[in-house]
N, C-alpha and C positions, 0 to 999 in steps of 0.2 A: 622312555620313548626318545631319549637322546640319538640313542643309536637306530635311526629309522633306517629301514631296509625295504627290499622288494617283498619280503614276508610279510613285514608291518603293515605294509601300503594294501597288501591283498589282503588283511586281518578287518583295513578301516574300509575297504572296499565291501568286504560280508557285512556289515555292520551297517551299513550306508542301503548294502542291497534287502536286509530283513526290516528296516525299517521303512521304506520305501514299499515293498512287499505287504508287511503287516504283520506277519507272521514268517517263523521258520521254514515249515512246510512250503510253503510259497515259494521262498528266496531258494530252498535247497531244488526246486524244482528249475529257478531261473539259470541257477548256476551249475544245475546239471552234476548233483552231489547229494549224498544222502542229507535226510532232517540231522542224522547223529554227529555227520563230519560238520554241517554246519554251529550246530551246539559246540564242537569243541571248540571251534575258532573262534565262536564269540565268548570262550569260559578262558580262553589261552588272553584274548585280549583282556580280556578284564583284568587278570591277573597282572598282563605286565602293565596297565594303567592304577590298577591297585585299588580301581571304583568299580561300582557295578554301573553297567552302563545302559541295562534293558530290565524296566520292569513288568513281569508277566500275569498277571491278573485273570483267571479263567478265562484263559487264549486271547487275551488283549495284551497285545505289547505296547509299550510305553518309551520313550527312550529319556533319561534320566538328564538333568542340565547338562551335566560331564558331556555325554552322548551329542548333545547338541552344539557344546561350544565346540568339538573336537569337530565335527561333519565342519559345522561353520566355513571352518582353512581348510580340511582338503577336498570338500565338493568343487569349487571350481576345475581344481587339477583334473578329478573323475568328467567332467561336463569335458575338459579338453582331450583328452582321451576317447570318450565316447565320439568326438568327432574328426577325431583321426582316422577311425573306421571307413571312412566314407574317403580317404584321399585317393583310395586306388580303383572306387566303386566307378560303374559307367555314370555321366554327367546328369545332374537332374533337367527330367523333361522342362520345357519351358511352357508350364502351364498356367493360365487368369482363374480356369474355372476346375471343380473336381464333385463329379457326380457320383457317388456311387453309392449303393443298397444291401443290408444285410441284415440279419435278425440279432435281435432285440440281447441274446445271450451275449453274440459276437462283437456287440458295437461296447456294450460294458467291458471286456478285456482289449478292444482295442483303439478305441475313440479317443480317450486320457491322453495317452500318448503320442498319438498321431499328431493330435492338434499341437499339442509341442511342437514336434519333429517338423512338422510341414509349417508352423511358425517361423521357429529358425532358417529354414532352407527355402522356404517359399513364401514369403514376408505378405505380399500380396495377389495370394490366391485368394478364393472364394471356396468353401467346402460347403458342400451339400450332401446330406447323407438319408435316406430311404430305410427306414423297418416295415420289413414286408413278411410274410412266405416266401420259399423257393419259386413257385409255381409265379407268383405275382411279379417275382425279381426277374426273374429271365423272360418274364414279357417285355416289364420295363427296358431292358437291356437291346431287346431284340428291338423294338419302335425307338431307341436310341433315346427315350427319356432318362437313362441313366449309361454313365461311360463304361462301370462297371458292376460288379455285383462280388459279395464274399459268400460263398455259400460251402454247404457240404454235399459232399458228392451224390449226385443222383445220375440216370440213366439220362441219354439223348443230347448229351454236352459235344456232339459233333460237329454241329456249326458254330459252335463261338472256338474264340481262343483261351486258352486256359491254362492260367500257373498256378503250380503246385506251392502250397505256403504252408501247412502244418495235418498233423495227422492228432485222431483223439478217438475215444471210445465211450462206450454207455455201459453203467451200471448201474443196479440198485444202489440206492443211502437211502441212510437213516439217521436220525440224531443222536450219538452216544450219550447222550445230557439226560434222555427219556427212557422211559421201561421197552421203547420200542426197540430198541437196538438189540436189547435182550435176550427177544424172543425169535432172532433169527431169520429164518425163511418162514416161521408159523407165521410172522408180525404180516407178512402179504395179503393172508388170508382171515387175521382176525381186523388189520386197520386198515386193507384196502392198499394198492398203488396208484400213485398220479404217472401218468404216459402224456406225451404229445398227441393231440388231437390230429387226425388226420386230415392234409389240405383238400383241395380239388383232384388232386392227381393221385390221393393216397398218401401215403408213407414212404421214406426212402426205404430200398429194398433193405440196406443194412440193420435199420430200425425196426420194419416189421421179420426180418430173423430174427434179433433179439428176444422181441415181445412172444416168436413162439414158443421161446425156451422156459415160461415161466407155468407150464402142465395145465393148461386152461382156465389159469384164475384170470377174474376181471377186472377189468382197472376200475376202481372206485371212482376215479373222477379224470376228463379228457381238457387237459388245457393249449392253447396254442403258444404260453410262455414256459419257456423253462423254468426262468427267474420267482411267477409264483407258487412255481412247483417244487423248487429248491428253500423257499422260504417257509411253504408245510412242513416238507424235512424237517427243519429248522427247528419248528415248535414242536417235531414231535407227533404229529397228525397223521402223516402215514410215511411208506416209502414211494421213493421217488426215483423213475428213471430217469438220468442223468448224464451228459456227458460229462467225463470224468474232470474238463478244465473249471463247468462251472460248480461241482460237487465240492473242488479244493476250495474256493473261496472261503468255504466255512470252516472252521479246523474241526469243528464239534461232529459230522457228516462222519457215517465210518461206513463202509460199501458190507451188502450184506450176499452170499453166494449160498447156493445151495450144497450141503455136506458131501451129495452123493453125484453130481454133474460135473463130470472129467472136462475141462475145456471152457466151462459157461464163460470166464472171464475174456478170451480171447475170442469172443462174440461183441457184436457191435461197434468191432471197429471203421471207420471210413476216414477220409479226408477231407481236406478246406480247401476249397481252390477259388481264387479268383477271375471271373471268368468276364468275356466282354467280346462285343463284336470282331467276325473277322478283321471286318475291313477298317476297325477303328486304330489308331496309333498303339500298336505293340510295346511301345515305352513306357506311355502311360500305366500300362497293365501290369508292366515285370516294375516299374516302382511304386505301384499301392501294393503287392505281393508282398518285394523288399520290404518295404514300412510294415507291414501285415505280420509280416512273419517275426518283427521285434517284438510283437507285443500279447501273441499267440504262447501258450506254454507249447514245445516240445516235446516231443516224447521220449 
């Protein structure tokens, strides 16, 4: 490690980014690289530190002392970097208060981080956040009880204003851990699927195309969280429709598609958009997008 380089530095960067992540799959998703190229960087680092530096435990990574003394020295350098990003960005809004509303999946991948981000950058604001339905958010939004909202794409978003911040899709999962995975597309029909339960206004149209792709089986059980329908998964209890960001959180989740349906997977796609009054400050909106979009997986 004498000879550290820009190679090295991107080697303790992977390493920094999968442990932080939790997993491979995760990190290879953040840095926009396969799971395989991320294994090798972390099997190339190892080598040239000569330790093992991540213990793996049926999909629990661990990071080893080595691992930790080494992050120790060069996190700060990564934390100064990360805010280099931001010299050339437009100025942050000058905001006390920050209202905004989104469901319950969304605020898990992106609340963690936020509250960081807008720590550093906006020392003394006040955040206030809303888990709602879509139908309930874009009330709130419209009577201006909230400044904004994150949601996924539905129809009639013509009077607010609206940035575009990540795209994502639905599929079946199941738990590779259980016999359910096993058994394919039959597993729908002998354990049942969990779907989102429909609001006041229905289902997003994206959502109910999905759900008609599946030959008229019923869904065993209607929840309005994703989260306890990803945690059935989980044990194994049934499949679970899912969008694909919160299905990754679990590495054990494998997406199950039907043999003979050309396309099924490239169903259920839509997008995230944050969305907020016209007439409310357009800055505000394009810098909770910004902030939104770090912490959102890409596709």
């Amino acid at each position: 490690m004498r000879d550290l380089n820009v190679d090295q530095i991107k080697k303790l960067w992977t390493l920094d980014l999968i442990i932080r992540s939790g997993s491979l799959k995760k990190a290879a998703l953040e840095a926009k690289v396969s799971p395989s190229a991320i294994s090798q960087t972390l099997s190339s680092l190892e080598s040239t530190v000569g330790k093992p530096l991540l213990i793996r435990d049926r999909g629990v990574i661990t990071p080893t002392q080595d691992a930790l003394a080494i992050l120790e020295i060069v996190r700060p350098a990564f934390d100064a970097f990360e805010r280099l990003k931001n010299i050339n960005h437009a100025p942050v809004p000058q905001m006390s208060w920050l209202k905004f509303g989104t469901y319950e999946s969304i605020a898990i991948d992106v609340l963690p981080g936020l509250i960081h981000s807008l720590r550093e950058r906006l020392p003394n604001l006040k955040l206030t956040l809303r888990i709602s339905r879509t139908a309930n958010l874009l009330t709130m939004v419209r009577k201006g009880e909230l400044c904004s909202a994150l949601i996924t794409e539905v129809d009639d978003l013509d009077r607010f204003y609206i940035k575009d911040v990540s795209e994502d899709r639905l599929g079946l999962f199941a738990s590779a851990r259980h016999p359910i995975a096993q058994q394919g597309w039959s597993a729908l029909i002998e354990y049942g699927y969990g779907s989102l339960a429909p609001g006041k206004d229905g289902l997003p149209r994206y959502f109910t195309r999905f759900v008609k792709q599946l030959d008229g089986i019923k869904p065993f059980i209607l929840s309005d969280s994703f989260e306890a329908l990803r945690a059935s998964a989980v044990a194994g209890s049934l499949v679970a429709v899912l969008p694909r960001r919160v299905a990754l959180r679990d590495e054990s989740l494998v997406e199950i598609v039907p043999t003979r349906a050309r396309g099924f997977k490239d169903q259920g796609h839509h997008r995230i958009y944050v969305v907020s009054q016209s007439n409310c400050d357009p800055e505000e909106t394009d810098f909770l997008a910004a902030e939104a979009q770090k912490f959102l997986p890409q596709p």
